[in-house]
N, C-alpha and C positions, 0 to 999 in steps of 0.2 A: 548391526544397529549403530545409527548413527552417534558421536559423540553429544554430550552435552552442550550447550552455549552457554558461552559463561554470561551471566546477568552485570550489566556496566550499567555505571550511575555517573552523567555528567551534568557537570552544577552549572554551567552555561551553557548558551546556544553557541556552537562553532560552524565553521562556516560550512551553507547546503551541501557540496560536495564530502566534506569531512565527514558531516553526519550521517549521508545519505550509506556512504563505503560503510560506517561502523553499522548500522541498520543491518546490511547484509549480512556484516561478518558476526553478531551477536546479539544478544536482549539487550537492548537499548533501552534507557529512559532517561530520554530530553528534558532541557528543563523550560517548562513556558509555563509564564512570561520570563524574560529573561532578565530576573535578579540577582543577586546576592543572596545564597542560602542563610538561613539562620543558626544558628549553632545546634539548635533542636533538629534541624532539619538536615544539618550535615548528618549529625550522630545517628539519626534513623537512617540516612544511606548508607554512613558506613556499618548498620548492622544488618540489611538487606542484599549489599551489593558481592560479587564475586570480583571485580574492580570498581574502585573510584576516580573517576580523573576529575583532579579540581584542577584550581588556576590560583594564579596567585593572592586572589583576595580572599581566597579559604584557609582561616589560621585551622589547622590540624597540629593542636600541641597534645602533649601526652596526657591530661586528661580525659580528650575529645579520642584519643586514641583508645584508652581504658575502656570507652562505650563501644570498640567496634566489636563489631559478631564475629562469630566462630569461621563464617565464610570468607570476609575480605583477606584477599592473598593478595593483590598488586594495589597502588598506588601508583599512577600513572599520571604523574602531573603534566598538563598542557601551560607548558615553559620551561627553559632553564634553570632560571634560581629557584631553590628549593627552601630556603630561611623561613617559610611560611609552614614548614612543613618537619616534626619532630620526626629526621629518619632514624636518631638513635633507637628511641622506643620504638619503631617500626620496626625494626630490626630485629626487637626483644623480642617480641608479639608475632614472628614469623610471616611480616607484614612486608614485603619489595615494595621499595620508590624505585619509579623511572624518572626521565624526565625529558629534556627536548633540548640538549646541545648545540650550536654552531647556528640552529637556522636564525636565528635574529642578530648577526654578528653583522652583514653589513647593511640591516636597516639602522640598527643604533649607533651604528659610528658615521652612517648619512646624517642624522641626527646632530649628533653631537657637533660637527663643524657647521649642522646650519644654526645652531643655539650660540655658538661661538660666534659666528659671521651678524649673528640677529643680535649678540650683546654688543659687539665692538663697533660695529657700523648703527647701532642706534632706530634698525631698524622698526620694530614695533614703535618707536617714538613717530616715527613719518607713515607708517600707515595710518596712525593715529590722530596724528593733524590733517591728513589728507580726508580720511572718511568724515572728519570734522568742518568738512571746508574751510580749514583756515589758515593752508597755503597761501601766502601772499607774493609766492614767488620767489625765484631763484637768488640767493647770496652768498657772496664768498664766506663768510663765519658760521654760516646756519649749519646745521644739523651734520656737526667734526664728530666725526671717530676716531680710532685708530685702525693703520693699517697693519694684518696679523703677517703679513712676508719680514721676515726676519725675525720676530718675534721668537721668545723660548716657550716651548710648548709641554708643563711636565706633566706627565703622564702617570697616573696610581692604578699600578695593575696592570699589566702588559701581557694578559691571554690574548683570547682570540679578539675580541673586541678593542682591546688598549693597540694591540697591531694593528689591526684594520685603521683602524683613526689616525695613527705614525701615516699609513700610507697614504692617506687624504690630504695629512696636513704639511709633510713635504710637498705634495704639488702643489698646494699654497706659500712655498717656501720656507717653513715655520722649519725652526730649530728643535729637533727632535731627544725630548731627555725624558726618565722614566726611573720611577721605584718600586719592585714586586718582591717578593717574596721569594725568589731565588731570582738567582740572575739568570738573565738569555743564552743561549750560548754564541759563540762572538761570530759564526755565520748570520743569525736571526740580528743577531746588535747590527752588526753591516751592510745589511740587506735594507734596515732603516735609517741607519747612520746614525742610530741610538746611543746616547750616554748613558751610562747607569749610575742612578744614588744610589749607595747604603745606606747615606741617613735621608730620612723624611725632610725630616727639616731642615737639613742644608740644600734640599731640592725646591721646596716650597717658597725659600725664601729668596731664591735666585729668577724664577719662573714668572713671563706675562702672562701664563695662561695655564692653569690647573686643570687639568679632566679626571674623575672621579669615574674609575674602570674596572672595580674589585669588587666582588661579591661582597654581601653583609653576614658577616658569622662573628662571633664573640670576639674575635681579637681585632674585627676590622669597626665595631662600631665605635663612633665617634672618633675615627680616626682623624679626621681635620674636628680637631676639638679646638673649643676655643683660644688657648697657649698657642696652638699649631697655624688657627688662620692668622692670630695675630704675627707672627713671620712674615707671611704675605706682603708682598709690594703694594703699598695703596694704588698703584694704575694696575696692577692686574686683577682678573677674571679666572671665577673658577663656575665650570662646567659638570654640570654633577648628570649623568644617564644612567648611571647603575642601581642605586640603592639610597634610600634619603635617610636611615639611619647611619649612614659613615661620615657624617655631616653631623653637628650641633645647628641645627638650625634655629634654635634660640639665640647663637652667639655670631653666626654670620648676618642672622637680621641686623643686630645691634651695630654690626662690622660696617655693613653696606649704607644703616641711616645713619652713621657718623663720619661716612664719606671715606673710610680706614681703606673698603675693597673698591675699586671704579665697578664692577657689577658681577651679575652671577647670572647663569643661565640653567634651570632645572626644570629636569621633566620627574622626577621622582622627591618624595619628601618624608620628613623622620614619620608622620603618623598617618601613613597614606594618604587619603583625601581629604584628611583637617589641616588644611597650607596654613601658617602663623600669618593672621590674616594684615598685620602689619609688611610684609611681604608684596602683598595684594596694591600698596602704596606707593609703593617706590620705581619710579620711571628707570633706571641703570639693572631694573632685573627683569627676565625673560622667562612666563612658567608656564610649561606644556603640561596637558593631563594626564602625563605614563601615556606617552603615544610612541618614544621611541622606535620599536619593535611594529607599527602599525600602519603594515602593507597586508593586503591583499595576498602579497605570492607569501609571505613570512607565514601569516597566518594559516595559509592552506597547508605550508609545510608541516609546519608546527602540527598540524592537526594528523600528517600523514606519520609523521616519529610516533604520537601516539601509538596510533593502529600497530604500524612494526611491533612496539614493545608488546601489546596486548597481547595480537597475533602471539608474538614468538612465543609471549609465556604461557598459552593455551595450546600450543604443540607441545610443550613440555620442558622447556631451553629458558636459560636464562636471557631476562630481555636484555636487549644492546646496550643500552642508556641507562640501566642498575645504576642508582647512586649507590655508594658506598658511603658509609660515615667517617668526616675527619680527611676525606680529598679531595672533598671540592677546597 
């Protein structure tokens, strides 16, 4: 007699192929149209489902978790970061997080140096006058940046992601410095030609160009808090792709319209998608919608880690990508 199929609940549409394979491999139920569940509407999946894969704009805090049924056994997040996601009380609740490692590592740090190249070279200012026809032609003072070859590059967070970006931004020539949370070991520092800080703020305050590459967990939020941006060199730029709560974004606005930062370039923000709409103002900043991560092949990945983890843990194995609590 054949096994059961386990019953899977996902909260967005992923892409045809991803869902067409999960269809085969299980009970499937898609979500259309495709929005944003509502807190009601999570809590009834997670008391129906045998997995849930949500994504990042699903908060499952322990609460939301206290409603789940007696069935949900895995949490199979479609992404990496898991902040959105209380695995401690999943844990309690005999509840497994998965999640989806390494596959968005080199669309976000493709990212990241074109947010970099798009703050310092001014470019959204020139596509700007140009859709506005009001190029009036070429002059030696118009539309000055600065150029990032030679420039110090510091780096917060040096995983996979804060590496990837070292290796872009050497072949841009950029000066290669960084502060994590253990240090690299001096193969990896070499291979980049990586400086290390111990202190934050003696790295911040040396730095043309900050990239923000750390997860968001309790001890990293508001990590560039406002004490820490004010450090900051008024001609440099700080680059945020990770997480918009490791940022005061209340205090970097204030920074950027008093002319303290020369700009900032963000695809991520402290309250998801309510950007301090003072932000919205200012020509020296550069804001993407959370698109880092948004290819095509990333996506498809992303969607095939799922499947693995489900898969595995419906054979009876622990899945590959098990978050553990306390190591990310």
């Amino acid at each position: 007699m054949p096994a059961k199929r386990l019953s899977v609940v996902v909260t967005r549409r992923l892409p045809a192929s991803v869902e067409t394979r999960m269809k085969e491999l299980f009970d499937v139920e898609l979500r259309d149209p495709d929005t944003k569940m509502t807190r009601d509407e999570l809590a009834a999946a997670m008391q129906r489902a045998d997995v849930l894969v949500p994504c990042v704009t699903d908060q499952i805090d322990a609460g939301l978790m206290a409603q789940a049924g007696d069935r949900l056994k895995l949490i199979a997040n479609y992404g990496a970061g898991v902040d959105h996601i209380d695995v401690s009380t999943a844990r309690q609740r005999g509840i497994l997080v998965s999640n989806t490692p390494g596959v968005v590592t080199e669309d976000t740090a493709d990212m990241t140096l074109a947010l970099m190249l798009a703050v310092t070279r001014r470019i959204p200012e020139g596509l700007a006058e140009m859709q506005a026809g009001a190029w009036n032609g070429w002059a030696p003072m118009a539309h000055l940046g600065v150029r990032i070859a030679g420039k110090r590059l510091g780096i917060l967070g040096m995983g996979r992601i804060g590496q990837a970006v070292a290796r872009r931004a050497r072949v841009f020539g950029m000066q290669i410095h960084y502060h994590n949370r253990k240090r690299l070991r001096p193969e990896i520092e070499q291979e980049h030609e990586a400086t290390y800080w111990e202190s934050l703020d003696q790295m911040v305050a040396r730095m043309d160009v900050v990239s923000i590459n750390c997860p968001h967990t309790p001890a990293t939020f508001h990590l560039m808090n406002a004490r820490r941006l004010k450090l900051m060199k008024p001609t440099a730029v700080i680059v945020n792709t990770s997480r918009g709560e490791v940022v005061d974004e209340n205090a970097l606005t204030r920074m950027l319209r008093a002319g303290e930062l020369a700009g900032a370039g963000l695809d991520v923000f402290e309250r998801g998608h309510e950007i301090n709409p003072r932000l919205r103002q200012l020509s020296n900043v550069v804001l993407l919608p959370h698109m880092g991560s948004a290819t095509r092949e990333g996506r498809v990945e992303m969607g095939e880690k799922v499947i693995i983890n489900i898969k595995t843990f419906a054979d009876g194995h622990r899945p590959p990508d098990q978050v553990v609590p306390g190591v990310l």
